[in-house]
C-alpha positions in Angstrom: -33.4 -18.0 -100.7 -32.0 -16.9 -97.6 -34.5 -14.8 -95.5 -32.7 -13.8 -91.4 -35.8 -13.1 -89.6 -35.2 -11.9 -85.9 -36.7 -11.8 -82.3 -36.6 -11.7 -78.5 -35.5 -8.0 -78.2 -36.2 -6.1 -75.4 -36.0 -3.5 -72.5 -34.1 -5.3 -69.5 -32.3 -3.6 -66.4 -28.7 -3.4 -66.2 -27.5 -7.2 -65.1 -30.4 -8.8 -66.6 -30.5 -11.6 -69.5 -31.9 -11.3 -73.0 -31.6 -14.3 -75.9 -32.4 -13.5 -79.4 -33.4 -15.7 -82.0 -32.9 -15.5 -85.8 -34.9 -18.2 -87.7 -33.2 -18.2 -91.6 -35.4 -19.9 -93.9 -34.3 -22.3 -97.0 -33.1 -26.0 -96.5 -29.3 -24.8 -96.7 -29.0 -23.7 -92.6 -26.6 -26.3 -91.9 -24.1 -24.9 -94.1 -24.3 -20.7 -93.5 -22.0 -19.0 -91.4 -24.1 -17.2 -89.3 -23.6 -13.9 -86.7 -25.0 -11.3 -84.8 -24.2 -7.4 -85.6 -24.9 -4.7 -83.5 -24.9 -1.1 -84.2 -26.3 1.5 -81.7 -27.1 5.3 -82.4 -24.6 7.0 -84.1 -22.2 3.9 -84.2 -21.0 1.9 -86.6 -22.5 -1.6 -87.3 -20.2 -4.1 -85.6 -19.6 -7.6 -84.9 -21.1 -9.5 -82.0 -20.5 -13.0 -82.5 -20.3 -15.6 -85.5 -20.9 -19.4 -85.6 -19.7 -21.2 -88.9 -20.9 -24.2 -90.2 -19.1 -26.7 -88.2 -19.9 -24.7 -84.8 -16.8 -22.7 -84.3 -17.3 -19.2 -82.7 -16.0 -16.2 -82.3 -16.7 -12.8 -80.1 -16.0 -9.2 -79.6 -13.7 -8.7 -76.8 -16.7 -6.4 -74.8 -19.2 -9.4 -75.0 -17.1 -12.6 -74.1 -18.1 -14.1 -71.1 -21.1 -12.6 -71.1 -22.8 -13.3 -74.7 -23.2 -17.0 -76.1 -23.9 -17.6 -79.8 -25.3 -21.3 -80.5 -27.3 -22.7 -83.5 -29.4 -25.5 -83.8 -29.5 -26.8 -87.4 -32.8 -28.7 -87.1 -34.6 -25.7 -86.3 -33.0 -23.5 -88.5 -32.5 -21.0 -85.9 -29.5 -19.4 -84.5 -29.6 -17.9 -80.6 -27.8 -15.1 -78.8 -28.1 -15.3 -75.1 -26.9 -12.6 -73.4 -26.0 -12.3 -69.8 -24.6 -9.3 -67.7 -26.3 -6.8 -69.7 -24.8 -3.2 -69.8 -26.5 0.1 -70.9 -23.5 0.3 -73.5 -25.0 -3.1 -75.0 -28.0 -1.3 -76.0 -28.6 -1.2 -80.1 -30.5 -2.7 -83.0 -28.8 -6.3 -82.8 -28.7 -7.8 -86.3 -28.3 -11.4 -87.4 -26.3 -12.0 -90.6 -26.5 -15.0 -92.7 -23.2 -15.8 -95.7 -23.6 -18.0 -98.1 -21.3 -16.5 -100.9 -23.5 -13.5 -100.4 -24.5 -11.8 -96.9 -28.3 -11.9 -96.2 -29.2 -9.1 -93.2 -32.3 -9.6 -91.5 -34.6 -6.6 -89.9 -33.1 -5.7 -86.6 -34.6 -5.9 -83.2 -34.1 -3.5 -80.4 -32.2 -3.8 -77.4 -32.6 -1.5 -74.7 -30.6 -2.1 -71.1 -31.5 0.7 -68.5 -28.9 1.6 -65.6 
């Protein structure tokens, strides 16, 4: 079973850095397609950034540059750092695991003060 688990949220100031970590539990990692959803009050839930299996990523045009998605199979884990932070980057970040089915962890917060 496929269990997201997430961390590393936090309040920063405007400009500062944040990574988040999502630790996904069962001995299939290597193979999930993995990502990071945002959605902040009010908003819809959207897309941050996706790794596949064989390390190819994509981004939403208001993060790239600033956010980097990487994953690192041994430790099962999956990282968001994020540079350049922006009070509009503030929301519950989610990390998304597919493997035929999508697997949502809990959320943590972001919160980037002007």
């Amino acid at each position: 079973q496929v269990q997201p688990v997430e961390s590393g949220g936090g309040l920063v100031q405007a400009g500062g850095s944040l990574r988040l970590s999502c630790a996904a539990s069962g001995r299939i990692f290597s193979v999930l397609a993995m990502g990071w959803y945002r959605q902040a009050p009010g908003k819809q839930r959207e897309l941050v950034a996706g790794i596949n299996s064989g390390g190819i990523t994509n981004y939403a045009d208001s993060v790239k540059g600033r956010f980097t998605i990487s994953r690192d199979n041994a430790k099962n884990t999956v990282y968001l750092q994020m540079n350049s932070l922006k009070p509009e980057d503030t929301a519950v970040y989610y990390c998304k695991a597919n493997y035929g089915a999508d697997y949502w962890g809990q959320g943590t917060q972001v919160t980037v003060s002007s």
